[in-house]
C-alpha positions as CSV (number, residue, x, y, z in Angstrom):
1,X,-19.7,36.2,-61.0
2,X,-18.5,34.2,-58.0
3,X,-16.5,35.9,-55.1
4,X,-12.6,34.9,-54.4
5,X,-11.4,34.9,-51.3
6,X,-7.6,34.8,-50.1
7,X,-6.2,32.6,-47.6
8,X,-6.6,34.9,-44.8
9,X,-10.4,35.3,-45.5
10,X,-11.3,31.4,-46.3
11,X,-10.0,30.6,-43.1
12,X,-12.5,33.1,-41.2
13,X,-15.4,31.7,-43.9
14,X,-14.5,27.8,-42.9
15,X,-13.9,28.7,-39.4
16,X,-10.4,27.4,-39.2
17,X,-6.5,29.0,-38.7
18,X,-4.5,29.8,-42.0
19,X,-2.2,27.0,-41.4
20,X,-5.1,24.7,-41.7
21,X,-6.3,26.2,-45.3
22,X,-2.3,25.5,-46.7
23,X,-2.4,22.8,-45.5
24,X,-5.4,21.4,-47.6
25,X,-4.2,23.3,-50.0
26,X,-0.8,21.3,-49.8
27,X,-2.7,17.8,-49.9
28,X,-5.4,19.0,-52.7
29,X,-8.1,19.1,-50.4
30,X,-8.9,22.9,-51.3
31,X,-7.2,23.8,-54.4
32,X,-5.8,27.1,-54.7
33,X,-5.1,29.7,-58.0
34,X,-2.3,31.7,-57.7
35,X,-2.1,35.1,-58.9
36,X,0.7,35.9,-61.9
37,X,1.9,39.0,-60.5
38,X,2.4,38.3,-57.0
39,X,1.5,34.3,-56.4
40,X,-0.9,35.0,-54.1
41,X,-3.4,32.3,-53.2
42,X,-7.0,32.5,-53.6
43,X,-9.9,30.4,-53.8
44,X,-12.8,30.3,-55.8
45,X,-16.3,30.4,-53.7
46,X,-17.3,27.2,-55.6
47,X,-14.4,25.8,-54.0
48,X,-14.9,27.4,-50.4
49,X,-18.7,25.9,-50.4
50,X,-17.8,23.0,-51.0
51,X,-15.6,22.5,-48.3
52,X,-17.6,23.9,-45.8
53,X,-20.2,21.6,-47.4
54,X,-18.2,18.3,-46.7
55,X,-17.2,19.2,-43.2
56,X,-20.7,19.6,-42.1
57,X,-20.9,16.1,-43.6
58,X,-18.0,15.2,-41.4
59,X,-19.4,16.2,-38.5
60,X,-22.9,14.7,-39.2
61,X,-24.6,17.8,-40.1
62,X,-25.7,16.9,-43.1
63,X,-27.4,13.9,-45.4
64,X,-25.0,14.0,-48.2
65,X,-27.3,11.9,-49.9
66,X,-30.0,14.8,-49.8
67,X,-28.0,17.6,-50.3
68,X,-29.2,20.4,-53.0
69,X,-27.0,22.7,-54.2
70,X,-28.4,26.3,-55.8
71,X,-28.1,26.5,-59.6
72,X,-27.9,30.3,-59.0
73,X,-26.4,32.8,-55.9
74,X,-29.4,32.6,-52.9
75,X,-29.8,36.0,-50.9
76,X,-31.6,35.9,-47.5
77,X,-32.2,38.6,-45.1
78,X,-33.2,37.5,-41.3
79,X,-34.2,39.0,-38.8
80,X,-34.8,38.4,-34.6
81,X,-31.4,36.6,-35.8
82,X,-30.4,35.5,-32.6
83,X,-27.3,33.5,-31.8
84,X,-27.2,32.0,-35.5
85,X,-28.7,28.4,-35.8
86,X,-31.1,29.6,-38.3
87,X,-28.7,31.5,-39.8
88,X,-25.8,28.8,-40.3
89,X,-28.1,26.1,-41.0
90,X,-29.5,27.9,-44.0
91,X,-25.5,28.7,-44.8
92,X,-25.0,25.0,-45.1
93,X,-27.9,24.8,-47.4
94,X,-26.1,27.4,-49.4
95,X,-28.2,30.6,-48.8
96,X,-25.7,33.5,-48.1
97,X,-26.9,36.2,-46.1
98,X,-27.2,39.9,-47.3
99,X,-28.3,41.3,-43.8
100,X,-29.0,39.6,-40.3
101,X,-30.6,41.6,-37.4
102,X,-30.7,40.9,-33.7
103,X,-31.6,43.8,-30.4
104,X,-29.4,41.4,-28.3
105,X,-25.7,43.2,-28.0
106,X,-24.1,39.7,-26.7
107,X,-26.2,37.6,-29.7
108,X,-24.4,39.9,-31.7
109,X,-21.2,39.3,-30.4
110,X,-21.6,35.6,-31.0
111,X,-23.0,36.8,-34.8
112,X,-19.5,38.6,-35.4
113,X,-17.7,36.5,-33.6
114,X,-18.2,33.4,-35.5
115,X,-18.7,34.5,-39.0
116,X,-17.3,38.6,-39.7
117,X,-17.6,38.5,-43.1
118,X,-21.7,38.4,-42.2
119,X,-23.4,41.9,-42.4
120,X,-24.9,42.3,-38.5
121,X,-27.2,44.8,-38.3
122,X,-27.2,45.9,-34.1
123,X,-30.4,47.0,-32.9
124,X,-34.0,48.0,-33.0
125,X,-35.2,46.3,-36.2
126,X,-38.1,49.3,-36.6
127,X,-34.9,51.9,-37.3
128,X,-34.0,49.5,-40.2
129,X,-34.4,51.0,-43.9
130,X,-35.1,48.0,-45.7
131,X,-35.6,49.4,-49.3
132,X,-32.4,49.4,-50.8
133,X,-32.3,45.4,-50.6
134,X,-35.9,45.6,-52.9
135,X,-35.5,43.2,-55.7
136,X,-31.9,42.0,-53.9
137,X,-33.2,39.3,-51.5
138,X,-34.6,35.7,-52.6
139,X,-35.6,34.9,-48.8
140,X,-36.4,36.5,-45.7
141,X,-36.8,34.7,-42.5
142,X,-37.2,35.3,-38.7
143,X,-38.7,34.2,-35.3
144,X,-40.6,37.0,-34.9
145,X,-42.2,37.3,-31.1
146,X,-45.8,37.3,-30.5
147,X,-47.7,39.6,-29.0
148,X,-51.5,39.6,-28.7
149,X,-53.7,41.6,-30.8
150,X,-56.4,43.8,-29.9
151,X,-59.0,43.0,-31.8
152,X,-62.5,44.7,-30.7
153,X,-64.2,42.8,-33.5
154,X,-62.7,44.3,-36.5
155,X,-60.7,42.8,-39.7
156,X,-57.1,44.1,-38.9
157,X,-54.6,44.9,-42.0
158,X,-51.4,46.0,-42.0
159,X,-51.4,49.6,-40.8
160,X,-53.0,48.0,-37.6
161,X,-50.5,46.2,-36.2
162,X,-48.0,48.8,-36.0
163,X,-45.8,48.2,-33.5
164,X,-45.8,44.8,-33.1
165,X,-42.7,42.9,-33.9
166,X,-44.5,40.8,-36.4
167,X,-45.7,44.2,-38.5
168,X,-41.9,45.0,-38.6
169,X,-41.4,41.4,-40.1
170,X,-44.2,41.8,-42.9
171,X,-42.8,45.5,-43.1
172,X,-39.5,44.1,-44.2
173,X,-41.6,41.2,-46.8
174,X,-43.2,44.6,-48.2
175,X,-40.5,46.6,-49.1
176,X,-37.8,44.0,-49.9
177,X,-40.6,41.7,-52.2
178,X,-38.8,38.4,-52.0
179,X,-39.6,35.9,-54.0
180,X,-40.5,33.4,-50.7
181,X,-40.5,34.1,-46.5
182,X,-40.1,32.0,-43.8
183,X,-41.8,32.7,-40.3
184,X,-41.4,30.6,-37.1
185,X,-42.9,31.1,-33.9
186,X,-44.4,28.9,-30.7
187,X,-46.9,26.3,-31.5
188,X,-49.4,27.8,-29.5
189,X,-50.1,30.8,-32.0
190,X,-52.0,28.0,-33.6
191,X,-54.5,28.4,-31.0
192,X,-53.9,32.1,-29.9
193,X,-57.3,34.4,-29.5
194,X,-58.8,30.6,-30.7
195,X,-56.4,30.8,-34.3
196,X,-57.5,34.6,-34.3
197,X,-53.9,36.0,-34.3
198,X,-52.7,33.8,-36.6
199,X,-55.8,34.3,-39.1
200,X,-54.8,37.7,-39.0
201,X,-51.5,37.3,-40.0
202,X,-52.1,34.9,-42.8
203,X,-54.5,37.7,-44.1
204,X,-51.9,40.7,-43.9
205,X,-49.3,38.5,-45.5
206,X,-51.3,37.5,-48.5
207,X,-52.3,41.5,-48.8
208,X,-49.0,41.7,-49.6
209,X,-48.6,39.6,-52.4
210,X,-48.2,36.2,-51.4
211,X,-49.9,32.9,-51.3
212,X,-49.6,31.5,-48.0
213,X,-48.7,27.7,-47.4
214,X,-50.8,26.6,-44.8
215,X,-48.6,26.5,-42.0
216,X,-47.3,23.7,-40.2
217,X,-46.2,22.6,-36.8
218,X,-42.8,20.5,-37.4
219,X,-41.3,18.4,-34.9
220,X,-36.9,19.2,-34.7
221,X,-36.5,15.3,-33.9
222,X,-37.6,14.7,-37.5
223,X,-34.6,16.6,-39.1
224,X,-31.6,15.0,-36.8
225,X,-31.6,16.9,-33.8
226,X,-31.7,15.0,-31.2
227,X,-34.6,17.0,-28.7
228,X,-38.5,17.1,-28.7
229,X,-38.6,20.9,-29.9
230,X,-41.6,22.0,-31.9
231,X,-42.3,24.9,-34.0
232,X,-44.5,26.5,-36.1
233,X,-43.5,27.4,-39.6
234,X,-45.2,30.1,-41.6
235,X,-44.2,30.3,-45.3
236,X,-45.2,32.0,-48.3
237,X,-44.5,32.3,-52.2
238,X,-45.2,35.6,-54.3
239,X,-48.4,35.1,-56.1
240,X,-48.1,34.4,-59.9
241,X,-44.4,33.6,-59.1
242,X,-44.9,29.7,-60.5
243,X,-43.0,28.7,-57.6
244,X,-44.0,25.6,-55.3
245,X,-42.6,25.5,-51.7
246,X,-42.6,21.6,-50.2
247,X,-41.8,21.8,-46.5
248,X,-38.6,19.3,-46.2
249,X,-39.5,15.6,-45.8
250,X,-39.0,13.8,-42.0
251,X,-35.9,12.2,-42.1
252,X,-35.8,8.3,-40.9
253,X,-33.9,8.5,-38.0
254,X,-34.2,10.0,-34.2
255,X,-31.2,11.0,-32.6
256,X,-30.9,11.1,-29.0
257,X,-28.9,12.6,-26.2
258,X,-26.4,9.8,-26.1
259,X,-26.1,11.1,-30.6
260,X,-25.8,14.8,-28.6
261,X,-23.0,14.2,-26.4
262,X,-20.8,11.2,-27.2
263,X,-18.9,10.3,-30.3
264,X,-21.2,9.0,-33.0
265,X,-23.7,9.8,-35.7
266,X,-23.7,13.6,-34.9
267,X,-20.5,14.0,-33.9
268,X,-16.8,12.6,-34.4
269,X,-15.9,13.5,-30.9
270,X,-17.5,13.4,-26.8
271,X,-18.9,17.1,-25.8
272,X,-16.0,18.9,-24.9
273,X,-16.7,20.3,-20.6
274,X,-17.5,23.6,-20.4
275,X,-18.5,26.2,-17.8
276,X,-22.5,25.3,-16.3
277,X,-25.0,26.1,-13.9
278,X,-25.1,24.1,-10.3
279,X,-27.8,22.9,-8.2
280,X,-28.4,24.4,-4.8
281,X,-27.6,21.9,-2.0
282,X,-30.5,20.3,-1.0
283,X,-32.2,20.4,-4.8
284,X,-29.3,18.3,-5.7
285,X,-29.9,15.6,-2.9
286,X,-33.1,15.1,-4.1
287,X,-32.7,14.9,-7.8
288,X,-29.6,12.7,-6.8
289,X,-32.6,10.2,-6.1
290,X,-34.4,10.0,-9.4
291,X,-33.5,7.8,-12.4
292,X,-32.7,8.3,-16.1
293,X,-35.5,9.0,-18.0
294,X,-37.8,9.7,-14.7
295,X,-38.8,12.6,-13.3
296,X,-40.6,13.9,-9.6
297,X,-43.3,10.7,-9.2
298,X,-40.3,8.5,-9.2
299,X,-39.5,10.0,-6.0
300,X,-40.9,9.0,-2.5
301,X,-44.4,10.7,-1.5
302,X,-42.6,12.6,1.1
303,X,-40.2,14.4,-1.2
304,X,-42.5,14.7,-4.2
305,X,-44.2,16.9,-1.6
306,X,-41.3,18.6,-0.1
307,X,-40.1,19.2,-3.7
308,X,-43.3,20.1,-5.6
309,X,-45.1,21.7,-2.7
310,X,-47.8,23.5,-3.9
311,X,-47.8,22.0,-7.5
312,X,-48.4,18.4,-5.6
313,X,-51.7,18.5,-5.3
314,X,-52.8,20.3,-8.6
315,X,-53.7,18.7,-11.6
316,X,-51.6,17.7,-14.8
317,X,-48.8,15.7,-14.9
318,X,-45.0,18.2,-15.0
319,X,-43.6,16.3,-16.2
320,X,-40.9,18.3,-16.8
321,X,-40.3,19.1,-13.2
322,X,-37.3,17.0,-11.4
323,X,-36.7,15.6,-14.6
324,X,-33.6,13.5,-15.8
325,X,-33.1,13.2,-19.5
326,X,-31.7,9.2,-20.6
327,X,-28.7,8.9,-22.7
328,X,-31.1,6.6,-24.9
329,X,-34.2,9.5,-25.6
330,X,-34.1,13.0,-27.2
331,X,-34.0,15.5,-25.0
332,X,-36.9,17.5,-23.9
333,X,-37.5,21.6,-25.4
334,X,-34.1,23.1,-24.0
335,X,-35.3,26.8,-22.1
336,X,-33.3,29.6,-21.5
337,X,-32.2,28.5,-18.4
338,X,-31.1,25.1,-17.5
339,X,-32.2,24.5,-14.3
340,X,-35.7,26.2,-13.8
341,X,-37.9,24.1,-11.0
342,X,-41.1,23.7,-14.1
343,X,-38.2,22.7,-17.0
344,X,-35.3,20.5,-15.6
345,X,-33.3,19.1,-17.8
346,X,-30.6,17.2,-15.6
347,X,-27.9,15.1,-16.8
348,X,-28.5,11.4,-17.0
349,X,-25.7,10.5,-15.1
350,X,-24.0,13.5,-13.1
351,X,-26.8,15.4,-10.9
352,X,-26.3,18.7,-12.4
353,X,-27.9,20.9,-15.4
354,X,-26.4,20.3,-19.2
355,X,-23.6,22.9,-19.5
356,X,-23.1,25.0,-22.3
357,X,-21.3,22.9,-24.9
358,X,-23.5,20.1,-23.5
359,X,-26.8,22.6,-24.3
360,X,-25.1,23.3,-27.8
361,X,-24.9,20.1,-28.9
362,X,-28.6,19.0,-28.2
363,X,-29.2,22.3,-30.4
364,X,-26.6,21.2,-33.0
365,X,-24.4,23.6,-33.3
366,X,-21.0,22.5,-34.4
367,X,-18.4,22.8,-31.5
368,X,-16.1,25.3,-33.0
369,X,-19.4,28.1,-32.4
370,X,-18.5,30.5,-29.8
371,X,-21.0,32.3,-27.6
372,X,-20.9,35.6,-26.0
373,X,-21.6,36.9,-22.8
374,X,-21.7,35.2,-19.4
375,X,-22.9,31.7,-18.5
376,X,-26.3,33.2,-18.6
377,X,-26.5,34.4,-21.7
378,X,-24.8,31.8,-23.4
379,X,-27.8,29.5,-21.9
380,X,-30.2,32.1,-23.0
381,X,-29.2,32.3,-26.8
382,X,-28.5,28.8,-26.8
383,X,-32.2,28.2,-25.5
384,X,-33.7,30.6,-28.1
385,X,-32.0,29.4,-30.9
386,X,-33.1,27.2,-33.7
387,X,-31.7,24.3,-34.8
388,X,-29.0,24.5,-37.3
389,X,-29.9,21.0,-38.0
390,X,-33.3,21.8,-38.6
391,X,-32.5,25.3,-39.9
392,X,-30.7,23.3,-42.9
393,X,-33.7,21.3,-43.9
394,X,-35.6,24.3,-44.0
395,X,-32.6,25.6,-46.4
396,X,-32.8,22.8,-47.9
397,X,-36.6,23.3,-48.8
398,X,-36.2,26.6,-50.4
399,X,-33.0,25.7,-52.3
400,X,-35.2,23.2,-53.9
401,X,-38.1,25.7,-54.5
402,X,-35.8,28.0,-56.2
403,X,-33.7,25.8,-58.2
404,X,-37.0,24.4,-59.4
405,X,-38.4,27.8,-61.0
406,X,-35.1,28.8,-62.4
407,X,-35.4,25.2,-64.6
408,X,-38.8,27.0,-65.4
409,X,-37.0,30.3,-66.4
410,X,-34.3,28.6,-68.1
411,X,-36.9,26.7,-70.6
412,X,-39.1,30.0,-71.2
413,X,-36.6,30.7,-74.1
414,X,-36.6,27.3,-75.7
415,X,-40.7,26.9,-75.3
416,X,-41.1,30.9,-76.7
417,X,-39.0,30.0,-79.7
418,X,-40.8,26.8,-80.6
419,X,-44.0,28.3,-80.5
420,X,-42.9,31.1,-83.2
């Protein structure tokens, strides 16, 4: 049965005042039903969804041409939850969340902050109980961190790997049993211990039931975010399920920073300012000096040595150090810090680091999303954050999986009685 939620508690699910839900209500953008005995508005979660659905739209969140709505309620657990992007981006998809967990008290501030009605689970995931959601959870997702494995040359299962942070993500898979999971991590596990580590995981996950999907490194830009972030996605289906995960299609366009900041395709307005980090003195003099889209070699042989020192004269290109991002390119992987000397990202016209709203943006999240904390942590959540843009298409994905094998359950019926 679908909830109902009154005026006071749309407003907190849509993210906007109460005057704001009467109003629509007033003009028939969200249409209310009164109660008899006290007339009362409320509003149907259909309703609610849909709203929240055509305001992502709005604000260029979304393909509205793409969009797949569940046939049934969604459930997801995640954990290592961060400051939301996965989270809301699978909430625009139209996966509601049973349980999110995060270690980081200001993450969670910005968790609670920003959606109350979500269940935030404070602290060390290993003290979590996750057994009473068993059979209650469709999806479970995180980011868990990677830590190496000690191998010593023997086959490691799941008892093994105790007290890593990815044993308490397959601990959660084992006792919940959902019916799909969703891992994402650095690309570089692909090559970890020369693909050891992530060998080993694939194993323990399928121990647990579940058929793998050989995982894939997927490139943000291809799901309208507008910034050359990669990661590696880890899926898996329960075995003898029938169900058949797709990872979600590229999408034709690349956005870029100019999408990220100014009013257009991503956004109806410019990047509101916001509080940011500042160059030191003489740092700021010489990145003064390089161009939009350049980076240190476009600077004169005496201050790509003053600047790089050491780094000059060893091998590779950094490109990434002195760097100015152009208004007509997708950024480069945003960090948790704006203005480390190995990962500058500097605006293309002011000679500063992006600011907050500024880093935000380039990691989609809609304007209205407040984070906790100070400056630092607010880059620091922001950097370590996926996508929501990307976190929808990845909604997206296992809406369609899931829709797809409750058309399967729906005909079981039809194709039992005709074979009586």
């Amino acid at each position: 049965m679908h909830g109902y939620y009154s005026v006071s508690q749309a407003a907190h699910k849509l993210g906007v005042c109460t005057e704001t839900i009467r109003r629509w209500d007033n003009d028939g953008t969200l249409k209310a039903t009164r109660n008899p005995t006290n007339n009362y508005r409320f509003y149907d979660e259909d309703s609610i969804n849909k709203i929240s659905f055509l305001r992502a739209v709005k604000a260029g969140n979304t393909e509205a041409h793409t969009h797949i709505h569940p046939k049934r309620k969604i459930t997801s657990i995640e954990l290592f939850a961060g400051a939301g992007g996965l989270a809301l981006g699978m909430e625009w998809a139209g996966i509601d969340h049973l349980l999110l967990n995060e270690i980081d008290k200001y993450a969670c501030q910005t968790l609670r902050t920003n959606r109350p009605e979500w269940n935030v689970v404070e602290g060390d995931i290993s003290h979590i109980d996750f057994k009473p959601y068993k059979g209650k959870v469709d999806i479970v997702t995180g980011g868990f961190p990677c830590q190496t494995f000690s191998y010593a040359g023997k086959k490691m299962g799941f008892e093994d790997v105790r007290g890593t942070m990815f044993y308490e993500f397959a601990r959660c898979i084992k006792e919940t049993e959902p019916h799909i999971f969703i891992g994402e991590n650095v690309r570089g596990l692909l090559n970890h211990d020369n693909g050891n580590t992530l060998k080993t995981m694939v194993r323990i996950l399928e121990d647990l039931g579940y058929d793998v999907i050989k995982p894939q490194v997927l490139r943000a830009i291809h799901y309208k975010v507008p910034q050359k972030r990669e990661r590696l996605i880890i899926v898996g289906v329960k075995k003898d399920s029938g169900l058949t995960f797709e990872y979600p299609k590229p999408q034709p366009n690349i956005y870029t920073l100019k999408d990220a900041l100014k009013a257009g395709r991503l956004y109806t307005t410019d990047v509101p300012k916001s509080a940011g980090q500042e160059y030191p003195k003489r740092k700021k003099e010489i990145l003064s000096l390089v161009p939009p889209g350049g980076y240190w070699r476009d600077l004169p042989v005496t201050l790509q040595k003053e600047y790089m020192m050491k780094s000059y004269y060893l091998g590779g290109g950094k490109t990434g150090m002195a760097r100015r991002i152009a208004w007509d390119e997708p950024s480069l992987t945003l960090t948790c810090a704006p203005a480390q000397k190995q990962t500058e990202r500097c605006h293309p016209d002011e000679t500063r680091p992006f600011q907050v709203r500024e880093y935000a943006r380039i990691q989609t999240f809609p304007d209205e999303w407040k984070f906790a904390g100070s400056v630092g942590q607010q880059y620091k959540q922001i950097g370590n954050a996926v996508p929501v843009n990307f976190g929808y298409f990845l909604g997206q994905a296992v809406v369609q999986c899931l829709n797809a094998h409750c058309d399967i359950e729906q005909q079981k019926p039809a194709i039992y009685a005709a074979a009586q």
